[in-house]
N, CA, C and O atoms as a MOPAC input file, in Angstrom:
PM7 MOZYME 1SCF
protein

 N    -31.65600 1    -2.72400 1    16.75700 1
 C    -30.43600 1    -2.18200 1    16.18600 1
 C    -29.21900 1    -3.00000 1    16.61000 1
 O    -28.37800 1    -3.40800 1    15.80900 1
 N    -29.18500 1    -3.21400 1    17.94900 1
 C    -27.89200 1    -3.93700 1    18.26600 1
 C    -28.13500 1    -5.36800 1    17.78400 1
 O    -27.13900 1    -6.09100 1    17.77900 1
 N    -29.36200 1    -5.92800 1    17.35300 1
 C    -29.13500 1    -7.56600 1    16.78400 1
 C    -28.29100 1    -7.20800 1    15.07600 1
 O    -27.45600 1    -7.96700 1    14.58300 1
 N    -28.75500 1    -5.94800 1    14.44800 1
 C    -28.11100 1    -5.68600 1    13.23300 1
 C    -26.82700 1    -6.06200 1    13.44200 1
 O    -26.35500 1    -7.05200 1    12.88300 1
 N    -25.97400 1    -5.11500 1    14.47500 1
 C    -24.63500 1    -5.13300 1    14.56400 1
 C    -23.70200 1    -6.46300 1    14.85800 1
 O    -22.51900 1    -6.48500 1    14.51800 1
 N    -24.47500 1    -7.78800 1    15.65500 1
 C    -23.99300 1    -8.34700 1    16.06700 1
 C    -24.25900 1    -9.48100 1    14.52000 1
 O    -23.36000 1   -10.31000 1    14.37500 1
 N    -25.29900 1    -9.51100 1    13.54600 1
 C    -25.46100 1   -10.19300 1    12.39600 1
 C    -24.03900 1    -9.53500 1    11.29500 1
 O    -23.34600 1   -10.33700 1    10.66900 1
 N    -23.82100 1    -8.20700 1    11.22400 1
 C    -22.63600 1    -7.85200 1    11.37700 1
 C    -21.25400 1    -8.17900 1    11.25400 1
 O    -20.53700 1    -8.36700 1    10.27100 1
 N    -21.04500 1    -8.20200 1    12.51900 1
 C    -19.95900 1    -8.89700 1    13.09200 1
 C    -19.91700 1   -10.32400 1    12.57400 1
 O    -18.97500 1   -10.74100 1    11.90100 1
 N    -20.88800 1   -11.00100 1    12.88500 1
 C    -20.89000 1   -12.93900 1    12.63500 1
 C    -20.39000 1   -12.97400 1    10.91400 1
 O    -19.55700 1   -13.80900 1    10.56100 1
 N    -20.94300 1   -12.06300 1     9.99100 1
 C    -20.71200 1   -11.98400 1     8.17400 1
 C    -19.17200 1   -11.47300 1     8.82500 1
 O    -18.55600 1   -12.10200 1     9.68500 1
 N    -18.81600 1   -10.45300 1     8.32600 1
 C    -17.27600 1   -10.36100 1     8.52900 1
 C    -16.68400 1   -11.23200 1     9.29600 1
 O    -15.54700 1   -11.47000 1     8.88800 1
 N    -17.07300 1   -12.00800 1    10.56200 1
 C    -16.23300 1   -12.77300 1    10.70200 1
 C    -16.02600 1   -14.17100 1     9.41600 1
 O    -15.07400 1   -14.52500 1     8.72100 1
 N    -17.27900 1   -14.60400 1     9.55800 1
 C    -17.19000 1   -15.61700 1     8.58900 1
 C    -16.24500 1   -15.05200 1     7.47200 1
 O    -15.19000 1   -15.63500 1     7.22300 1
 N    -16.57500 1   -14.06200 1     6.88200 1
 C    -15.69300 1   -13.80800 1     5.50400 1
 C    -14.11900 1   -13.94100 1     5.70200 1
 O    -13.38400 1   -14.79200 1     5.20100 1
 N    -13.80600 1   -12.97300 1     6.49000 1
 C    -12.37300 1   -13.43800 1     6.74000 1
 C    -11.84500 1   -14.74300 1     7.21500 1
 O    -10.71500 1   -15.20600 1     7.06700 1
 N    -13.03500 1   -15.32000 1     7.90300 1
 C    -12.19600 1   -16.76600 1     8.17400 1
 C    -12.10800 1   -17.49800 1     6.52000 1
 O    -11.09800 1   -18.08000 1     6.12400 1
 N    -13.17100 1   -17.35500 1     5.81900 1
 C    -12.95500 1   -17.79800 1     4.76700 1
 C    -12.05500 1   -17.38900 1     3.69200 1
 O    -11.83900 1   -18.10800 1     2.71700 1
 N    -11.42100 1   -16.00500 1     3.90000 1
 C    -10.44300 1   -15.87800 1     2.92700 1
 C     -9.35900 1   -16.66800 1     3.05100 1
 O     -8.63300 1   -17.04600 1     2.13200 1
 N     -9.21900 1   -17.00400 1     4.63300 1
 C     -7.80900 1   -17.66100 1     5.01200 1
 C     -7.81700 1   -18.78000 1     4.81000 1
 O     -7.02700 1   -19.56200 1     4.27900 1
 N     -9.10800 1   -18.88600 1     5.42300 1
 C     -9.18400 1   -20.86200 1     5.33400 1
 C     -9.18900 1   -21.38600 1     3.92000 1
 O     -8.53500 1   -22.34700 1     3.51600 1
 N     -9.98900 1   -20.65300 1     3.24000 1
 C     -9.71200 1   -21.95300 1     1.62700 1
 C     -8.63800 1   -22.01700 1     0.50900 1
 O     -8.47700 1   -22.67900 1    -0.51600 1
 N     -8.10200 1   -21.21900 1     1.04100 1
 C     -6.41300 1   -21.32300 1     0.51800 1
 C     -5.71800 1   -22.58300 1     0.64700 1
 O     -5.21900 1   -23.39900 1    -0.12900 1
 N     -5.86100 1   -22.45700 1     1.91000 1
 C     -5.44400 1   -23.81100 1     2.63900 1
 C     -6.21300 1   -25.28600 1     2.63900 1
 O     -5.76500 1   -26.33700 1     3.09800 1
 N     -7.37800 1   -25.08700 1     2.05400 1
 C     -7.69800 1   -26.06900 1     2.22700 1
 C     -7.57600 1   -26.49400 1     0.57200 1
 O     -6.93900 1   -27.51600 1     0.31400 1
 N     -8.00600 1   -25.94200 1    -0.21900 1
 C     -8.21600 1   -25.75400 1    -1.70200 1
 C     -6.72000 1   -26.33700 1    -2.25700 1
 O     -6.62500 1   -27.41200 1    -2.84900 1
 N     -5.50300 1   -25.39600 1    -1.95100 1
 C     -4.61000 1   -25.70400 1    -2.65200 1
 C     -3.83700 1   -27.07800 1    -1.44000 1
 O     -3.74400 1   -26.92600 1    -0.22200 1
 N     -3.53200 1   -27.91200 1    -1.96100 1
 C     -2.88600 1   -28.56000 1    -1.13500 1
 C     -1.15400 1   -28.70200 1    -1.97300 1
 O     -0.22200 1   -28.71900 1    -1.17000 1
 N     -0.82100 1   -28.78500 1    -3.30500 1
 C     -0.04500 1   -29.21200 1    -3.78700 1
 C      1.37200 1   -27.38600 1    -3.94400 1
 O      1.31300 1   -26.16600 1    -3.78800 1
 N      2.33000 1   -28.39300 1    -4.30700 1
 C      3.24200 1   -27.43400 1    -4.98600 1
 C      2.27500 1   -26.29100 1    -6.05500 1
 O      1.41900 1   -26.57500 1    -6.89300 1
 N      2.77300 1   -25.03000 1    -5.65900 1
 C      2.21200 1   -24.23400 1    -7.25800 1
 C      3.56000 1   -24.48700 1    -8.18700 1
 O      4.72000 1   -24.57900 1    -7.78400 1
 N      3.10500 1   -24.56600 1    -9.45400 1
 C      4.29400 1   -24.96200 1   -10.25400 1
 C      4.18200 1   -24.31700 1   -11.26800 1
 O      5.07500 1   -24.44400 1   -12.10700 1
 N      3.11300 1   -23.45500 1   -11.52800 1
 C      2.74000 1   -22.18300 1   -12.55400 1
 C      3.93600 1   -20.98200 1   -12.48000 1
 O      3.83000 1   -20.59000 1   -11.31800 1
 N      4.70900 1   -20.42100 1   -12.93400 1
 C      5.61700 1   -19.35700 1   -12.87600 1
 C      4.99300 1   -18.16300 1   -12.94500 1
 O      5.32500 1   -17.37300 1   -12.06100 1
 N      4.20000 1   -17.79300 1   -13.71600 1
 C      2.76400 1   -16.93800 1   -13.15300 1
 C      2.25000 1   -16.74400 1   -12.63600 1
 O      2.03600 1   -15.53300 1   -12.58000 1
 N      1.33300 1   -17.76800 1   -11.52100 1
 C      1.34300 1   -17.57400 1   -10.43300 1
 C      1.89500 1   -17.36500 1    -9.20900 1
 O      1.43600 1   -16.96900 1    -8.13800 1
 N      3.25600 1   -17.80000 1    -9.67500 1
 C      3.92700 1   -17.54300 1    -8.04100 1
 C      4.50500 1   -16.26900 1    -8.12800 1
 O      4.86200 1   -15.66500 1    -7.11600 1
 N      4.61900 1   -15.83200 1    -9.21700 1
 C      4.99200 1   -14.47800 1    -9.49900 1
 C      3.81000 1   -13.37100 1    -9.02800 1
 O      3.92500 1   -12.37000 1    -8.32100 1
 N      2.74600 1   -13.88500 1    -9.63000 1
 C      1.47200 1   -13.25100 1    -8.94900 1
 C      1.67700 1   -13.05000 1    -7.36300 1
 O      1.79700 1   -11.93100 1    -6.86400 1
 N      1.70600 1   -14.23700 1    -6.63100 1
 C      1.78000 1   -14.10100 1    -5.34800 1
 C      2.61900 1   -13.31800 1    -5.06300 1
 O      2.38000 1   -12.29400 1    -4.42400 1
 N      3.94500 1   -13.70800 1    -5.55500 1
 C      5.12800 1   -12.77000 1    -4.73100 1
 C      4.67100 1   -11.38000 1    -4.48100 1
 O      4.74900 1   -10.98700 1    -3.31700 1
 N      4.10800 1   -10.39800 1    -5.57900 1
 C      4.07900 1    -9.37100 1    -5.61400 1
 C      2.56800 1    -8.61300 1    -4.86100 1
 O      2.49400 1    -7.40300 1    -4.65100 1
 N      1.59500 1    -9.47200 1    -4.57500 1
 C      0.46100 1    -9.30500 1    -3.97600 1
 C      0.76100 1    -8.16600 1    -2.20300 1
 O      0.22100 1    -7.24300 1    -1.59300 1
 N      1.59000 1    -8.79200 1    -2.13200 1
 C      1.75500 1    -7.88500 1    -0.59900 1
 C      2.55000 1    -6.58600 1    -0.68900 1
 O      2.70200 1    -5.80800 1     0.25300 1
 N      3.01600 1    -6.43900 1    -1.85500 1
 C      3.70000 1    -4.85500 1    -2.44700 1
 C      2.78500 1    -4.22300 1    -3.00700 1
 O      2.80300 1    -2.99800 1    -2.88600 1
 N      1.67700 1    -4.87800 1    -3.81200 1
 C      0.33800 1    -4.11000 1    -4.45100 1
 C     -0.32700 1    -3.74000 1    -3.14700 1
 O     -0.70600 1    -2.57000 1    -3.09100 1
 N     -0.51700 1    -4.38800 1    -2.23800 1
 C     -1.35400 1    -4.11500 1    -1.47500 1
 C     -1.22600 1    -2.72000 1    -0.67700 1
 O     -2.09600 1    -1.88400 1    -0.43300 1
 N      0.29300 1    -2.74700 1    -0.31400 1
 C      0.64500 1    -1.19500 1     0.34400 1
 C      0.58800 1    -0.24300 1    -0.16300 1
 O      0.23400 1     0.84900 1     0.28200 1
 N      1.16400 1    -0.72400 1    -1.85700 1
 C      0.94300 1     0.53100 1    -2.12900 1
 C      0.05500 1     1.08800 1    -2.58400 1
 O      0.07700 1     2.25800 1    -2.96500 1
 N     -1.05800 1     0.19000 1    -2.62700 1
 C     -2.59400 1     0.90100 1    -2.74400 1
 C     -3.17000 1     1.69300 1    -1.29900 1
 O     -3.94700 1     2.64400 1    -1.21500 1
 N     -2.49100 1     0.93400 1    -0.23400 1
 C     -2.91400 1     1.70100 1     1.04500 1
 C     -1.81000 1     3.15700 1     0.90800 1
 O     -1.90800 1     4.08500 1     1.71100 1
 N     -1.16000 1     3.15800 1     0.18700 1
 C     -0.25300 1     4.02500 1     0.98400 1
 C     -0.62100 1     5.49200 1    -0.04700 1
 O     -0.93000 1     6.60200 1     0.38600 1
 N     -0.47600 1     5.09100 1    -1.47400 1
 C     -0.57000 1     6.37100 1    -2.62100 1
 C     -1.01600 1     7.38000 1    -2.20500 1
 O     -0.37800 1     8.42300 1    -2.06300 1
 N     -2.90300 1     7.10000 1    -1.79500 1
 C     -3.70700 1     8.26300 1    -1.37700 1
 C     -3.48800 1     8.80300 1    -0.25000 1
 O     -4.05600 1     9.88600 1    -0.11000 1
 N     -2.73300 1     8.37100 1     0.80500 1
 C     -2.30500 1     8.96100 1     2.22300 1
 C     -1.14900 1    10.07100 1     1.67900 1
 O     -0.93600 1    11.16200 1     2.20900 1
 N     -0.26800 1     9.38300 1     0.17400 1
 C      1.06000 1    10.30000 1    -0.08300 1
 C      0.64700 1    11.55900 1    -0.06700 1
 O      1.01700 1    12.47900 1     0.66200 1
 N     -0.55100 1    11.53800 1    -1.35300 1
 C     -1.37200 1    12.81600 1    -1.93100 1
 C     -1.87900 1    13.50800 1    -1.55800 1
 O     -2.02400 1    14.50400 1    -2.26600 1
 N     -2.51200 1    13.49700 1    -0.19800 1
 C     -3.18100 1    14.27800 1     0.81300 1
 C     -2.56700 1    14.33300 1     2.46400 1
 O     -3.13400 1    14.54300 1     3.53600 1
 N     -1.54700 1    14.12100 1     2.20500 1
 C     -0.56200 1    13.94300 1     3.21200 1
 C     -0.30200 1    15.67400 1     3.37100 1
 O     -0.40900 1    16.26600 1     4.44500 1
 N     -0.01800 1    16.18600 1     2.34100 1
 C      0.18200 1    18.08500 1     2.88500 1
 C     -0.51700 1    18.57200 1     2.45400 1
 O     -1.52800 1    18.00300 1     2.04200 1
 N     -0.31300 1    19.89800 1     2.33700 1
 C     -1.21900 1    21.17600 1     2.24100 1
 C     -1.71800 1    21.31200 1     0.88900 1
 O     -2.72700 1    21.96700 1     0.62600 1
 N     -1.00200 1    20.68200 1     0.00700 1
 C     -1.09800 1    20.96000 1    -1.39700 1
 C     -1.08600 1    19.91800 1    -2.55900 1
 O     -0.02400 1    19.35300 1    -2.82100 1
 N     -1.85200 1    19.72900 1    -3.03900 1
 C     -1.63700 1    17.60500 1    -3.69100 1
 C     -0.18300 1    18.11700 1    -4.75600 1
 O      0.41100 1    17.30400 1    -5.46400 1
 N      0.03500 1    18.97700 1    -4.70600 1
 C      1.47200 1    19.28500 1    -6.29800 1
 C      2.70400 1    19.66800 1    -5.41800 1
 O      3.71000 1    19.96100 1    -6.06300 1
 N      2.80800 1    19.72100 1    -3.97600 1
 C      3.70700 1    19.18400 1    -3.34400 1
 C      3.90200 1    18.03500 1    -3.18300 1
 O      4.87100 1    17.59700 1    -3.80200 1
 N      3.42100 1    17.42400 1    -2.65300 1
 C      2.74800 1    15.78900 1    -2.50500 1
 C      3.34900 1    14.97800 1    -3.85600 1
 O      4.26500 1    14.16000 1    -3.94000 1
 N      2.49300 1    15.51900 1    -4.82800 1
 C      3.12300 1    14.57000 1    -6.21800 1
 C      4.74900 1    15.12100 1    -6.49000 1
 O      5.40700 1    14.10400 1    -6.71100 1
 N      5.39900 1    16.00800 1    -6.53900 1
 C      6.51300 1    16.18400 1    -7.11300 1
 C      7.24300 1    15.74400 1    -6.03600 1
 O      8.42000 1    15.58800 1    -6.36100 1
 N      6.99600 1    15.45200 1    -4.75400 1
 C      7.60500 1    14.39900 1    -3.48200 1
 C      7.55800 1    13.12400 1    -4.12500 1
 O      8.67200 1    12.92700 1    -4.60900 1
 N      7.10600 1    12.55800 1    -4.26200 1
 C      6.23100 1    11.30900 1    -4.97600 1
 C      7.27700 1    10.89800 1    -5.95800 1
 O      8.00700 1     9.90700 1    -5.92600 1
 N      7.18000 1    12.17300 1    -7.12600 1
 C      7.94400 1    11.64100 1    -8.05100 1
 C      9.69500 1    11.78600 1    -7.79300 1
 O     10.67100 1    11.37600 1    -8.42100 1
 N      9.58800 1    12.25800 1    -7.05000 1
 C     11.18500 1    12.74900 1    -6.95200 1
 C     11.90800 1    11.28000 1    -5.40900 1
 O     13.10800 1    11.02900 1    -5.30400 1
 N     11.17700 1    10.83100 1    -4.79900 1
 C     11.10100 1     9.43500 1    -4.31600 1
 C     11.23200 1     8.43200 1    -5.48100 1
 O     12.10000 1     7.56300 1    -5.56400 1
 N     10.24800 1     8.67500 1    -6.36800 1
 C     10.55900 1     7.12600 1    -7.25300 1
 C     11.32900 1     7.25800 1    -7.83800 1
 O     11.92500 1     6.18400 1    -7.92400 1
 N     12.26200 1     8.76100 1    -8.96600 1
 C     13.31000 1     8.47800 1    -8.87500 1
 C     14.80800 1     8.09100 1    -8.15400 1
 O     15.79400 1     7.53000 1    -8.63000 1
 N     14.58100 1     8.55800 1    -6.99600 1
 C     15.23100 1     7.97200 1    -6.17600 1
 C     15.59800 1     6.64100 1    -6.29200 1
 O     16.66800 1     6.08600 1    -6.54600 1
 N     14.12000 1     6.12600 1    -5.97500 1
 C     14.10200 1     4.58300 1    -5.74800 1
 C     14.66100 1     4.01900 1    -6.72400 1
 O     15.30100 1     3.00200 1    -6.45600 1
 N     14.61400 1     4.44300 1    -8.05500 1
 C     14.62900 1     3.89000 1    -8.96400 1
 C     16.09800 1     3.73600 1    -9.63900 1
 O     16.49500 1     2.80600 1   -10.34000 1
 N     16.82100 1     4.94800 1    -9.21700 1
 C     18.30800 1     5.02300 1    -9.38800 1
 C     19.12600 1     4.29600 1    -7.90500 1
 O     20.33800 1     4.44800 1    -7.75800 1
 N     18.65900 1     3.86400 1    -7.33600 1
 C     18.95400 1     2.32900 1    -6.14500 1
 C     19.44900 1     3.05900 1    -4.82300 1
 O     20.20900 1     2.29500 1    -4.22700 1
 N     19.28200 1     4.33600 1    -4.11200 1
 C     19.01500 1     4.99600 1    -3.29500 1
 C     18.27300 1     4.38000 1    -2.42700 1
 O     17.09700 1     4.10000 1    -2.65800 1
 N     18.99700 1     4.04400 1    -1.11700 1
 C     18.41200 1     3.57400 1    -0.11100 1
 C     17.37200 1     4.10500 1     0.79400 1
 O     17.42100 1     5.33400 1     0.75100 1
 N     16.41100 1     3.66400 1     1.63000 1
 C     15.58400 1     4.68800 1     1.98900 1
 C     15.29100 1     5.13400 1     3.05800 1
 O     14.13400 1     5.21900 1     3.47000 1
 N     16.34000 1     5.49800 1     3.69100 1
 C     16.79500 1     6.81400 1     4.56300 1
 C     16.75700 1     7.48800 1     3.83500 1
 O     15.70700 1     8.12900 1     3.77800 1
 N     17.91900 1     7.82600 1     2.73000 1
 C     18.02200 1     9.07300 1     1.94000 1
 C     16.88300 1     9.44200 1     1.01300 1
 O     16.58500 1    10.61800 1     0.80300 1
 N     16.17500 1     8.29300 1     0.39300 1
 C     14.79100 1     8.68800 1    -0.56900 1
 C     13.96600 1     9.44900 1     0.41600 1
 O     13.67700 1    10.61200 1     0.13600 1
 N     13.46500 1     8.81000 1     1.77800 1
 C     12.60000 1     9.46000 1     2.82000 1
 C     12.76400 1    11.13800 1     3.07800 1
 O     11.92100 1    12.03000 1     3.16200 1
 N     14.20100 1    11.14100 1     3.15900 1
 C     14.44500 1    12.69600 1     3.98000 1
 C     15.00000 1    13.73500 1     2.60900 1
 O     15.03800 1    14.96000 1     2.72400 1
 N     15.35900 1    13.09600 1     1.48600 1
 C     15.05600 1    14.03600 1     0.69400 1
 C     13.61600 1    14.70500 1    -0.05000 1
 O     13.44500 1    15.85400 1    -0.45500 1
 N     12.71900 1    13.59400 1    -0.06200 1
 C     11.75600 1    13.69400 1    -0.34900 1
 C     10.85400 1    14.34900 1     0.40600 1
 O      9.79500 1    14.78400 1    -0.04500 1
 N     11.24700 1    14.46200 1     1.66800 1
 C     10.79900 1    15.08300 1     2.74900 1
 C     11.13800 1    16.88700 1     2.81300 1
 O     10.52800 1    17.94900 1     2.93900 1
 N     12.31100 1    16.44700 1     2.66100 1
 C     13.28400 1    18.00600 1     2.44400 1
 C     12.35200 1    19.01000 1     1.27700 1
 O     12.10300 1    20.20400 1     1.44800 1
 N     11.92800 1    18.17200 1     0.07200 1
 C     11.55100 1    19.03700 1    -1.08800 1
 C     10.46800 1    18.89400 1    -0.93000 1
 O      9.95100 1    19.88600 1    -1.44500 1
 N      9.61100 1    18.19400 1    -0.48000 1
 C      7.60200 1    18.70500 1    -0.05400 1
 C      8.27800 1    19.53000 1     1.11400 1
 O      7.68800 1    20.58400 1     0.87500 1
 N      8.86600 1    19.75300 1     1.91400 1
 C      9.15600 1    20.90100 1     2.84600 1
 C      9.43800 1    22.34200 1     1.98700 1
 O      8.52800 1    23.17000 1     1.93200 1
 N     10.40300 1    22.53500 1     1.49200 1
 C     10.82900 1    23.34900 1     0.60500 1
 C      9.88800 1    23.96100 1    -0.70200 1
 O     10.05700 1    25.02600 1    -1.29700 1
 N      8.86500 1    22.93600 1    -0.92900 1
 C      7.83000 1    23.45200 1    -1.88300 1
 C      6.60100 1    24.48500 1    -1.01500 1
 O      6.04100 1    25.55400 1    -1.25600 1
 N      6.57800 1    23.34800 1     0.23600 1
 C      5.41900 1    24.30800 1     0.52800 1
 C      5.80300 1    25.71600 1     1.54200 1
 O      5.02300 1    26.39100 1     2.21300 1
 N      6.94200 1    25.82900 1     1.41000 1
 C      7.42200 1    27.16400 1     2.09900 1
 C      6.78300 1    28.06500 1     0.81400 1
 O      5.95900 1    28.96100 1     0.99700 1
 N      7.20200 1    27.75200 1    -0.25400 1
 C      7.26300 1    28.67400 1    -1.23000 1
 C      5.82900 1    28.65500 1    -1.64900 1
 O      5.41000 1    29.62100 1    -2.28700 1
 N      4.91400 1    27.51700 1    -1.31900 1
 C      3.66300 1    27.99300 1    -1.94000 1
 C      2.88900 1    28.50500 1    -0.72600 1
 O      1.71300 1    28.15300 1    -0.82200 1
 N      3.12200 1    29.18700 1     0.34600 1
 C      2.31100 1    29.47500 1     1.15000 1
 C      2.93100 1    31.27800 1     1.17300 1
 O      2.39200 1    32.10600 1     1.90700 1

């Protein structure tokens, strides 16, 4: 069992060294595609907020607190509300919902 774990370990390591490494080795030049660098830019904002959505949704007691937090944040965000105030209002009204649904 413990030779499993340590064959394991050696694959994930390899893999991640290889995500990093052939970037670097592969691309050597300017990207000069406007598509792609656009791609890139936005890769590390997809990424959170794929980590983050399902933590929003099951974050309280109730997923329809959760979402009308959610949505009432992105308008926020979206009308250019900085985020102190998106955080603690959004906070304020999943507070305020689930008083009332309990």
């Amino acid at each position: 069992m413990s030779g499993n774990i340590i064959i394991y370990i050696l694959v994930m390591a390899v893999v991640t060294y290889l995500i990093r490494m052939l970037p670097l080795v592969l691309i050597r030049k300017e990207i000069k595609s406007n598509f792609i660098k656009s791609f890139l830019y936005y890769v590390p904002f997809v990424t959170l907020a794929t980590m983050i959505f399902p933590a929003v949704l099951y974050s309280t007691g109730s997923v329809t607190s959760a979402t009308i937090g959610f949505i009432i944040a992105l308008v926020l965000s979206y009308f250019g509300q900085d985020l102190m105030t998106v955080s603690l209002i959004s906070v304020f009204i999943v507070f305020t919902i689930e008083i009332f649904i309990k």
